[in-house]
N, CA, C and O atoms as CSV, one atom per row, in Angstrom:
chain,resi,resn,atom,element,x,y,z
A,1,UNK,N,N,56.394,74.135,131.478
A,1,UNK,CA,C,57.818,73.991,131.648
A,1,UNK,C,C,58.537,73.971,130.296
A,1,UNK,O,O,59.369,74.820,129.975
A,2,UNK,N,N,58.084,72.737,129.372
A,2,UNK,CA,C,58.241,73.359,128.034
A,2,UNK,C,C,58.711,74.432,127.768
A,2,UNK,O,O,59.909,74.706,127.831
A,3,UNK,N,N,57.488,75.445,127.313
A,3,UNK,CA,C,57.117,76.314,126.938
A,3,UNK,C,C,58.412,77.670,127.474
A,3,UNK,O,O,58.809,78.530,126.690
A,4,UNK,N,N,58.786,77.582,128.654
A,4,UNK,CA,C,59.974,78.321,129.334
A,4,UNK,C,C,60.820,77.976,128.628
A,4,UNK,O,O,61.109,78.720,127.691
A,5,UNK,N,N,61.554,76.695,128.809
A,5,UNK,CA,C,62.430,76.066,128.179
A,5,UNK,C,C,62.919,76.695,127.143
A,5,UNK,O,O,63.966,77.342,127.186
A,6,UNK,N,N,61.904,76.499,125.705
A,6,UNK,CA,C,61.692,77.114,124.636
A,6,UNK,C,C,62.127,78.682,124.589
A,6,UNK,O,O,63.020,79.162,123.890
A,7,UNK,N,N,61.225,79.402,125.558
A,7,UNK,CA,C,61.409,81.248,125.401
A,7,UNK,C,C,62.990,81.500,126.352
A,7,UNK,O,O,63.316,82.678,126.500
A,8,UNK,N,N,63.851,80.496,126.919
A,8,UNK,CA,C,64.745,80.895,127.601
A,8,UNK,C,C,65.701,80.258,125.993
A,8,UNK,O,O,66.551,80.998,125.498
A,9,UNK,N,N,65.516,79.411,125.606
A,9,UNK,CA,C,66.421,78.724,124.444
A,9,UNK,C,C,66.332,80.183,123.211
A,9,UNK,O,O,67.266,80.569,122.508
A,10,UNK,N,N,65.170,80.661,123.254
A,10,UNK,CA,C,64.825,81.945,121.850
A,10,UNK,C,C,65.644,82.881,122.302
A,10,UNK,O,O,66.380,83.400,121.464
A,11,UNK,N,N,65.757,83.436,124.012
A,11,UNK,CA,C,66.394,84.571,124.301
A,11,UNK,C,C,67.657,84.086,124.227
A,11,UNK,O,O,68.383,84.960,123.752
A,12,UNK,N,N,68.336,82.955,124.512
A,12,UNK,CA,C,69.912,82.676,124.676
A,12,UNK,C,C,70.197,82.874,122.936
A,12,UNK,O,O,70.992,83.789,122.720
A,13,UNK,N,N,69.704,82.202,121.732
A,13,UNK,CA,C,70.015,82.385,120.403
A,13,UNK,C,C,69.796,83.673,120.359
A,13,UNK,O,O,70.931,84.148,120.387
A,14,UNK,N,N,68.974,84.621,120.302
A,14,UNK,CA,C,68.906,85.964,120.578
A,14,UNK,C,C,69.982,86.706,120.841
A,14,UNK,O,O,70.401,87.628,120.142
A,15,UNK,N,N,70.358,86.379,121.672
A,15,UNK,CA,C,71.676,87.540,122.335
A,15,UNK,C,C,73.147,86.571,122.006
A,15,UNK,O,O,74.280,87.015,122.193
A,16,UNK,N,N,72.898,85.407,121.570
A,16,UNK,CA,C,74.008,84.782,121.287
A,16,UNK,C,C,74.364,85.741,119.408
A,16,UNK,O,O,75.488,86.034,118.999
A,17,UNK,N,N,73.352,85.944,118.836
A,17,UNK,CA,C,73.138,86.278,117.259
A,17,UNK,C,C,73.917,87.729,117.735
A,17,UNK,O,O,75.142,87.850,117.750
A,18,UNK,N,N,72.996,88.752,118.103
A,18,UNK,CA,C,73.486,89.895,118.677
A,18,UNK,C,C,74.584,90.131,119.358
A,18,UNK,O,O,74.792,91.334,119.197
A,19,UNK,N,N,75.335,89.731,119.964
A,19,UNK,CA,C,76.757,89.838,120.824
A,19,UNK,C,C,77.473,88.988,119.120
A,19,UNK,O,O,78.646,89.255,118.860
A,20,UNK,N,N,76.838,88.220,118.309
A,20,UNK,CA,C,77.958,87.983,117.579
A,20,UNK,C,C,78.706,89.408,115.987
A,20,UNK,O,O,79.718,89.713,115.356
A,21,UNK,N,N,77.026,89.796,116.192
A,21,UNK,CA,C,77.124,90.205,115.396
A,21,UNK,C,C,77.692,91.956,115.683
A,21,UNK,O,O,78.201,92.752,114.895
A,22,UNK,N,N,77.342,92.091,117.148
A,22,UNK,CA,C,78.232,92.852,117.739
A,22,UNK,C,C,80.212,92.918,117.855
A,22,UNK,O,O,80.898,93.931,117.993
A,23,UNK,N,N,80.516,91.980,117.780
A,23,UNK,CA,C,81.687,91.597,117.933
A,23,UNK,C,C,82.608,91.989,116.297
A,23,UNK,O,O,83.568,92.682,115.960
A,24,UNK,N,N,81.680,91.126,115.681
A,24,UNK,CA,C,82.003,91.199,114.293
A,24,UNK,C,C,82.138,92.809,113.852
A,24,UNK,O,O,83.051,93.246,113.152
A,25,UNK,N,N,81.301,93.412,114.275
A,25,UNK,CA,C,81.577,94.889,113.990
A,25,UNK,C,C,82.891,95.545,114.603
A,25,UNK,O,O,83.749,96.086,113.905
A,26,UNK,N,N,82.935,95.466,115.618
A,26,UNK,CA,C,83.965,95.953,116.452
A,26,UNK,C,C,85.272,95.367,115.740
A,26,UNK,O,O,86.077,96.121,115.195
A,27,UNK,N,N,85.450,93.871,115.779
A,27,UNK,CA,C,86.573,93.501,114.905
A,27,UNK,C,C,86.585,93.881,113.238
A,27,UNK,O,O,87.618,93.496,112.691
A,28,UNK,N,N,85.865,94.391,112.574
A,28,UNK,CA,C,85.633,94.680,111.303
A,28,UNK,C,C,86.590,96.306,111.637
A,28,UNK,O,O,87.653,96.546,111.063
A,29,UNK,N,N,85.979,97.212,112.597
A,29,UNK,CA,C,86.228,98.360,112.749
A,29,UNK,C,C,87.436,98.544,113.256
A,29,UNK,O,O,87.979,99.645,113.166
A,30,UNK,N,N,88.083,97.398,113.915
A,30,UNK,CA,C,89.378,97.161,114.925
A,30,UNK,C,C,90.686,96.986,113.093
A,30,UNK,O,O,91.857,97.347,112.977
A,31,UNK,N,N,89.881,96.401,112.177
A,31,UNK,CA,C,90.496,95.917,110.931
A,31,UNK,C,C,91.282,97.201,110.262
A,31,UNK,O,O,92.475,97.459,110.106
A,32,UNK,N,N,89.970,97.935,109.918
A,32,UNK,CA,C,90.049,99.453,109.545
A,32,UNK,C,C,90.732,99.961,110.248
A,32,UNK,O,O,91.422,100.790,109.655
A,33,UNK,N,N,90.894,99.912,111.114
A,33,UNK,CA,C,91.797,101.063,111.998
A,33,UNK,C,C,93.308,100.723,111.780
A,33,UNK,O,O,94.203,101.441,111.334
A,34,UNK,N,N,93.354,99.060,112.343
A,34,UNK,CA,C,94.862,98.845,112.465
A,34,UNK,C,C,95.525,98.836,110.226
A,34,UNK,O,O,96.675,98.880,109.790
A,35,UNK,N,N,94.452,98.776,109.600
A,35,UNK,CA,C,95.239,98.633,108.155
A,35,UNK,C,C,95.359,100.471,108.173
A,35,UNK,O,O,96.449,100.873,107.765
A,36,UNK,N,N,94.694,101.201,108.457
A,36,UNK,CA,C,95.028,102.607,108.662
A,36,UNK,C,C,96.151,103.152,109.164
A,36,UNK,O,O,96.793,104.084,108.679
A,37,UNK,N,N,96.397,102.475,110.267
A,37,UNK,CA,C,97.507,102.851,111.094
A,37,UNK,C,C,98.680,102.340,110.566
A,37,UNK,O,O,99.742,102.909,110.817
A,38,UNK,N,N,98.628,100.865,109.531
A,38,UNK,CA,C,99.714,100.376,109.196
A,38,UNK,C,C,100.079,101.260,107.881
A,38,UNK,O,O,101.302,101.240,107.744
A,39,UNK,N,N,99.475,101.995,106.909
A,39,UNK,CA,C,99.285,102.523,106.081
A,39,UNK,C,C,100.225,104.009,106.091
A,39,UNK,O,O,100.890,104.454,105.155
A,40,UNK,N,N,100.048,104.576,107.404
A,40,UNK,CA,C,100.427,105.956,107.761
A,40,UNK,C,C,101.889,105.906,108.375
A,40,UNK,O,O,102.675,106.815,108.108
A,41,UNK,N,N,102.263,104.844,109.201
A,41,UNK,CA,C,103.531,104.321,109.415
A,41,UNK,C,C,104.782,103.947,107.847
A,41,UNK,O,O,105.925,104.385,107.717
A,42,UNK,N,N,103.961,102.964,106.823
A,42,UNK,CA,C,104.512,103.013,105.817
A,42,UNK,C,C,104.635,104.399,105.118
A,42,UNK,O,O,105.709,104.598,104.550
A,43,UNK,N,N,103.756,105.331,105.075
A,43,UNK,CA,C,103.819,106.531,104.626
A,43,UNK,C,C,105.112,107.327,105.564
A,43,UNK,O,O,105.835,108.202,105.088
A,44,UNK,N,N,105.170,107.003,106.443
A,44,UNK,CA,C,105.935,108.102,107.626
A,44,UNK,C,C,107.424,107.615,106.671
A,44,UNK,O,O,108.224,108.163,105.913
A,45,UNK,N,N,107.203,106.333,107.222
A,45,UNK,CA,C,108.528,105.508,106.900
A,45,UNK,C,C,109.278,105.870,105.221
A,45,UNK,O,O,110.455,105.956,104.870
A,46,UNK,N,N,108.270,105.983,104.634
A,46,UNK,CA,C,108.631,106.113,103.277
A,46,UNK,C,C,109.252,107.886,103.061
A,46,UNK,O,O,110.197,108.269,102.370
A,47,UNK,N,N,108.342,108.666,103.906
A,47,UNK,CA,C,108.835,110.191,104.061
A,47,UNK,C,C,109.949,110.406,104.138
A,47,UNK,O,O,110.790,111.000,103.463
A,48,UNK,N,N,109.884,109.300,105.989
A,48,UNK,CA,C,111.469,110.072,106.806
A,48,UNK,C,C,112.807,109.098,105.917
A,48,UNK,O,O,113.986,109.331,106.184
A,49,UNK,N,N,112.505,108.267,105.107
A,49,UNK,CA,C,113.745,107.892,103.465
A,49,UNK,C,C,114.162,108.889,103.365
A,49,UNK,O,O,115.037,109.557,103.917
A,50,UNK,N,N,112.822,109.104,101.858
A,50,UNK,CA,C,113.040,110.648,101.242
A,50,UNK,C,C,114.141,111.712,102.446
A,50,UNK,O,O,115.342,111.873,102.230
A,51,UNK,N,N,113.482,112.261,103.543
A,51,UNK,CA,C,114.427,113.075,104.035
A,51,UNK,C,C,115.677,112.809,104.396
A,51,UNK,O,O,116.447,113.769,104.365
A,52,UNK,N,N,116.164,111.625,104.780
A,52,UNK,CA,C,116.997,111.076,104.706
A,52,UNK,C,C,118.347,111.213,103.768
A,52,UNK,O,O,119.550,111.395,103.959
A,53,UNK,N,N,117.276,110.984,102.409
A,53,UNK,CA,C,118.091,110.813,101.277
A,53,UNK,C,C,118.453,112.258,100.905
A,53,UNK,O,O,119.594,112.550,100.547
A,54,UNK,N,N,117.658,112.978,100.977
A,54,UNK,CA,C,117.822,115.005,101.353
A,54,UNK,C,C,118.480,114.983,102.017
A,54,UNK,O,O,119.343,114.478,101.298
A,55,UNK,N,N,118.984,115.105,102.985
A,55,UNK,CA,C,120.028,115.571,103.852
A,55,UNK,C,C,120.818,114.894,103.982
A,55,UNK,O,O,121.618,115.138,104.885
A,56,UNK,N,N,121.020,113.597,103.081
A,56,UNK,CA,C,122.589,113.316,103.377
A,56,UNK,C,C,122.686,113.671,101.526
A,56,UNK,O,O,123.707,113.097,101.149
A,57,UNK,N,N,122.273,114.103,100.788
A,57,UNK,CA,C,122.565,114.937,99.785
A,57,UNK,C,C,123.248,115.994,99.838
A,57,UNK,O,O,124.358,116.293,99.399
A,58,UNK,N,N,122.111,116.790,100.696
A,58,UNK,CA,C,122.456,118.357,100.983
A,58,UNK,C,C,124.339,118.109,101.812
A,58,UNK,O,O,125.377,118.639,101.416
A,59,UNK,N,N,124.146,117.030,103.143
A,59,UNK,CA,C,125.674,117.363,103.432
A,59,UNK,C,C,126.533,117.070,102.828
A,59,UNK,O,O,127.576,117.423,103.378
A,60,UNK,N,N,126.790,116.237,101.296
A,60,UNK,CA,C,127.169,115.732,100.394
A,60,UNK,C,C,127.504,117.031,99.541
A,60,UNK,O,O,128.660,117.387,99.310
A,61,UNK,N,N,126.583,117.575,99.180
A,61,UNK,CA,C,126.693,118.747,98.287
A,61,UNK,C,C,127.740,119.874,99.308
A,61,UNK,O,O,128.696,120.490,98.837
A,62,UNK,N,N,127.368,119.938,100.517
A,62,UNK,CA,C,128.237,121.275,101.329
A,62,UNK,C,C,129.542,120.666,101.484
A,62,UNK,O,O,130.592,121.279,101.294
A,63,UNK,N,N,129.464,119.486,101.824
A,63,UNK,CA,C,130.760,119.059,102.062
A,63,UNK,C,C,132.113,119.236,100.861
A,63,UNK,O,O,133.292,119.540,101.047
A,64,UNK,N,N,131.339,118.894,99.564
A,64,UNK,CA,C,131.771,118.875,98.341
A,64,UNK,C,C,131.931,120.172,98.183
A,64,UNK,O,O,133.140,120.395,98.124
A,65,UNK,N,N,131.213,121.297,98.069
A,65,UNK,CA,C,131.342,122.861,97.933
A,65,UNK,C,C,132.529,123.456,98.874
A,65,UNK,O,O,133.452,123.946,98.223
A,66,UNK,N,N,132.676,123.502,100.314
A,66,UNK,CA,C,133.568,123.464,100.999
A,66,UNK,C,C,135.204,122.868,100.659
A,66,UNK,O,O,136.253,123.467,100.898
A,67,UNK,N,N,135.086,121.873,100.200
A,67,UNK,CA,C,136.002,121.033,99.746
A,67,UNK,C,C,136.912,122.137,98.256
A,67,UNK,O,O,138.056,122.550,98.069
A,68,UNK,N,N,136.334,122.172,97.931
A,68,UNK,CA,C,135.958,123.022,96.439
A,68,UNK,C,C,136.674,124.720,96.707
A,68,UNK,O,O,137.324,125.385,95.900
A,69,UNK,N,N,136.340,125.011,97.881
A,69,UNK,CA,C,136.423,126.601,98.291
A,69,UNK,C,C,135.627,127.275,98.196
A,69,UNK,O,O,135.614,128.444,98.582
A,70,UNK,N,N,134.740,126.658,97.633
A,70,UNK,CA,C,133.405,128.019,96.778
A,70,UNK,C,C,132.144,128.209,98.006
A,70,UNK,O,O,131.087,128.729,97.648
A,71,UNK,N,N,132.321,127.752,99.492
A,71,UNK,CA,C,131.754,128.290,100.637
A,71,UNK,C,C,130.087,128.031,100.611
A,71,UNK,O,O,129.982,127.292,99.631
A,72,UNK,N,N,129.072,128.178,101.008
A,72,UNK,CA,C,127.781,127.951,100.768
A,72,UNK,C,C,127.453,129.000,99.765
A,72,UNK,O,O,126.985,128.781,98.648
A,73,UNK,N,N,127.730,130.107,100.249
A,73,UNK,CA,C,127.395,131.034,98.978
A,73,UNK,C,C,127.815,131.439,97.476
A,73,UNK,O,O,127.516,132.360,96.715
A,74,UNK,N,N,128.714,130.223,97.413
A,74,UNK,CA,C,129.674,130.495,96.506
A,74,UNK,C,C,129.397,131.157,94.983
A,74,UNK,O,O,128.621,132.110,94.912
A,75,UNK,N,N,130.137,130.565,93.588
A,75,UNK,CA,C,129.394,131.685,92.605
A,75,UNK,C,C,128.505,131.017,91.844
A,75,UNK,O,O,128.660,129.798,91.919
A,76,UNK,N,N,127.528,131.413,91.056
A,76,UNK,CA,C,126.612,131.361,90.508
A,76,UNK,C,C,126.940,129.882,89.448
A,76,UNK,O,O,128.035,129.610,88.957
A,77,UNK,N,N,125.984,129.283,89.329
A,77,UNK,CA,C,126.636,128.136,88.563
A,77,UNK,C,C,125.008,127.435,87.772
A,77,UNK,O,O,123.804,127.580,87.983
A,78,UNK,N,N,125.821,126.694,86.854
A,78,UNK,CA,C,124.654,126.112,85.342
A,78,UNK,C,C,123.923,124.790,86.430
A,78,UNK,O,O,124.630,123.902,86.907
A,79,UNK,N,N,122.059,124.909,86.741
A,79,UNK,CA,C,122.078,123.595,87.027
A,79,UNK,C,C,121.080,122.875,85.786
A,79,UNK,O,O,120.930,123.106,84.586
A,80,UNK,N,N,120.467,121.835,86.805
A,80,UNK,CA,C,120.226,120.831,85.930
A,80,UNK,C,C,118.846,120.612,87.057
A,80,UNK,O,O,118.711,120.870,88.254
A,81,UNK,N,N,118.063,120.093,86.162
A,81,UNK,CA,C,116.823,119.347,86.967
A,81,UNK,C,C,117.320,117.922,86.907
A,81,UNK,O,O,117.665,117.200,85.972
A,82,UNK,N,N,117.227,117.725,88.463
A,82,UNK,CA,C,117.280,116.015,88.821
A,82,UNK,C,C,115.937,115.611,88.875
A,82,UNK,O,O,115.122,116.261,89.529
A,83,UNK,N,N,115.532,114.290,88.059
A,83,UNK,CA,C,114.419,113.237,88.367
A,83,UNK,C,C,114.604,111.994,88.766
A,83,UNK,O,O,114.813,110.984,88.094
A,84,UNK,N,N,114.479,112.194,90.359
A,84,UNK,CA,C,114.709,111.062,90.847
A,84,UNK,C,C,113.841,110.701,91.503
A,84,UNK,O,O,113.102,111.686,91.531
A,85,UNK,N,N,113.245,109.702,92.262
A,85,UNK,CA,C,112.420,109.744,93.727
A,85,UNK,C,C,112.354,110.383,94.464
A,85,UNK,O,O,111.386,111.011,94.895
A,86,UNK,N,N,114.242,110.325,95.014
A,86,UNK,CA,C,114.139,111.670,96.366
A,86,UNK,C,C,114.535,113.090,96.049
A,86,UNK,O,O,114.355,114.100,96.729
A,87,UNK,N,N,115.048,112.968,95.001
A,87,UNK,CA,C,114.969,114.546,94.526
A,87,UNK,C,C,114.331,114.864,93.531
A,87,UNK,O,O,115.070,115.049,92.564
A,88,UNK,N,N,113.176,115.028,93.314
A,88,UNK,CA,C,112.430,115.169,91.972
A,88,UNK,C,C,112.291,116.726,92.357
A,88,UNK,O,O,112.041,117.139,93.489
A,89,UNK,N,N,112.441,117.294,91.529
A,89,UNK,CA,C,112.591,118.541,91.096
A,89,UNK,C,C,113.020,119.417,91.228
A,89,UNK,O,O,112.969,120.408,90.499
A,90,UNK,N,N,113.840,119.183,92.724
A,90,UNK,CA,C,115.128,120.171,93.012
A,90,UNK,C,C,116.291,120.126,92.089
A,90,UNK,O,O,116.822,119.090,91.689
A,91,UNK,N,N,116.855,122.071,91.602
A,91,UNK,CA,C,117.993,121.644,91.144
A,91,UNK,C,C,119.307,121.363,91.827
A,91,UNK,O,O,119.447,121.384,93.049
A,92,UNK,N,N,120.413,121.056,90.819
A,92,UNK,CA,C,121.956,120.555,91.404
A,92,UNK,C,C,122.526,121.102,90.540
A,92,UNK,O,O,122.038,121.426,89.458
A,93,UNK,N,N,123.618,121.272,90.903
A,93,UNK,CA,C,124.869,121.648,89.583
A,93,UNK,C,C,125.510,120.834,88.824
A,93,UNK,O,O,125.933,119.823,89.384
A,94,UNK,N,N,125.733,120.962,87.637
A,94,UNK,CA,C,126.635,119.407,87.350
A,94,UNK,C,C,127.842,119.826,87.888
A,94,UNK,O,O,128.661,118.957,87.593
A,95,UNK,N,N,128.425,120.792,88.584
A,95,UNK,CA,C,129.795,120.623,89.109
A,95,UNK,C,C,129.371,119.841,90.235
A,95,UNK,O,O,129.538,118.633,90.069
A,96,UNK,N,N,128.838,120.204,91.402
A,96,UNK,CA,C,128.753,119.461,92.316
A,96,UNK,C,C,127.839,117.800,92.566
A,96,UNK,O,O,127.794,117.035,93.529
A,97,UNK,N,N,127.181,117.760,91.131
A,97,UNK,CA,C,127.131,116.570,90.643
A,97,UNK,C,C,128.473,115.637,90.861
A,97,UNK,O,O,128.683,114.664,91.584
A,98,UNK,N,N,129.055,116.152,90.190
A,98,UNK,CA,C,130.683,115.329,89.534
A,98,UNK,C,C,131.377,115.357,91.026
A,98,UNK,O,O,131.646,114.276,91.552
A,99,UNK,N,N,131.623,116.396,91.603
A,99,UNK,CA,C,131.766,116.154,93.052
A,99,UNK,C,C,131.594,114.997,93.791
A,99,UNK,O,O,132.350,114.116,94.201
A,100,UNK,N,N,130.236,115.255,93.866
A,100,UNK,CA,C,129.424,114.184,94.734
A,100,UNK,C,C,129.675,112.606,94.349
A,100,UNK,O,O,129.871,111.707,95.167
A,101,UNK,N,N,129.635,112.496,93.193
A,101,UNK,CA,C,130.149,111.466,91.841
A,101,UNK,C,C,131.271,110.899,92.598
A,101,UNK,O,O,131.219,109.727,92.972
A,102,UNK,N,N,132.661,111.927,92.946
A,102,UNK,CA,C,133.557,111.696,93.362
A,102,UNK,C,C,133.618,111.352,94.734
A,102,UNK,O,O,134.626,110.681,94.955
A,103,UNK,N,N,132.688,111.623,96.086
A,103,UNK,CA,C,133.272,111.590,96.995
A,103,UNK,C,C,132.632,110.412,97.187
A,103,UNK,O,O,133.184,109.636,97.968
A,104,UNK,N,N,131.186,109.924,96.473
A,104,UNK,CA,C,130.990,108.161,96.626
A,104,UNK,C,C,131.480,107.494,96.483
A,104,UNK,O,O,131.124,106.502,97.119
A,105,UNK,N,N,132.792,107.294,95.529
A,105,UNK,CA,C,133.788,106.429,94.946
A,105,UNK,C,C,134.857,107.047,95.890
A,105,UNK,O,O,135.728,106.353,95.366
A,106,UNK,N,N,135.255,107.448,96.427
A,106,UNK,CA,C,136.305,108.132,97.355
A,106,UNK,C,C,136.263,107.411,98.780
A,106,UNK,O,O,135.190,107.921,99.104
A,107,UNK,N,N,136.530,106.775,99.670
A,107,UNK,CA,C,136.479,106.471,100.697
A,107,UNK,C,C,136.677,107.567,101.870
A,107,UNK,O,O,135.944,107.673,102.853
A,108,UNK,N,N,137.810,108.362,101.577
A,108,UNK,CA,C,138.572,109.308,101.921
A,108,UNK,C,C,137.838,110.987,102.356
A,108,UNK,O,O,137.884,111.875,103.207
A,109,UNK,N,N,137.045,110.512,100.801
A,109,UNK,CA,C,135.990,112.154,101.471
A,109,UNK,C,C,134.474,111.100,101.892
A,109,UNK,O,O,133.403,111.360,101.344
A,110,UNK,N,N,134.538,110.484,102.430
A,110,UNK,CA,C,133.199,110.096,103.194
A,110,UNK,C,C,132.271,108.894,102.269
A,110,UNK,O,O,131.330,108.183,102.620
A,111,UNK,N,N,132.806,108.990,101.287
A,111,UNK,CA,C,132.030,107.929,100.199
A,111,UNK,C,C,132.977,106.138,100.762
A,111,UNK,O,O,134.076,106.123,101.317
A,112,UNK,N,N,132.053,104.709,100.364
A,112,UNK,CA,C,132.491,103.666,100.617
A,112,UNK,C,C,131.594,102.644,100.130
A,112,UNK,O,O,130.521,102.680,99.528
A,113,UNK,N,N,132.297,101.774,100.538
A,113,UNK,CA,C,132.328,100.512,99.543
A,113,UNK,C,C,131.007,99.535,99.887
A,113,UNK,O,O,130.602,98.595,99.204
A,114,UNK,N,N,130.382,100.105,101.318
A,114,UNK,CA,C,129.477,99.344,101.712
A,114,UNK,C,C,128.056,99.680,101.503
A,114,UNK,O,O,127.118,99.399,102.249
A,115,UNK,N,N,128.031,100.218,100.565
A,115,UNK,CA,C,126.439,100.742,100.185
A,115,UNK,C,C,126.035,101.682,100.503
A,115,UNK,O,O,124.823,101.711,100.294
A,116,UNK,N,N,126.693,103.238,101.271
A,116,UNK,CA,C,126.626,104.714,101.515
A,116,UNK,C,C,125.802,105.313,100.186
A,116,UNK,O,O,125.582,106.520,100.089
């Protein structure tokens, strides 16, 4: 009777060790996944900024060109390399620089006081 006792006590530590050490994997692998997933979200998040910050440039710049008369196609003009975060290496014009300059401080053409 013992002796049972004993080989039923070896198999319960047995599968108690194994299911733990089972678990532990799964939550180790459950770890990896969700810091992965949180990783690619910050990446998304950090992207769809950037585009963000692109296209309310770009309607910044048309709006300003329009404004101007000089149409999307308008005439040929001196730019400049911007280094910024969201525009690193696209060029701009310094006219529509100074524009743009203007319609942030402008309330009137779409620029304001609340952090736009």
């Amino acid at each position: 009777m013992r002796s049972d006792l004993a080989n039923v006590r070896t198999e319960l530590n047995t599968l108690d060790n194994n299911t733990r050490q089972k678990v532990t994997r799964v939550t180790d692998d459950m770890d990896t996944k969700f810091n992965m997933l949180l990783e690619s979200l910050h990446q998304f998040e950090r992207n769809s900024t950037e585009l963000e910050d692109h296209l309310a440039a770009a309607g910044r710049v048309l709006a300003s060109s329009r404004q101007a008369g000089h149409g999307v196609g308008g005439a040929p003009r001196s730019t400049t390399t911007v280094s910024s975060s969201s525009a690193r290496g696209h060029t701009i014009s310094s006219e529509v620089r100074r524009n743009v300059a203007g319609d942030l401080s402008d309330p009137r053409r779409g620029g304001s006081q609340q952090g736009w």
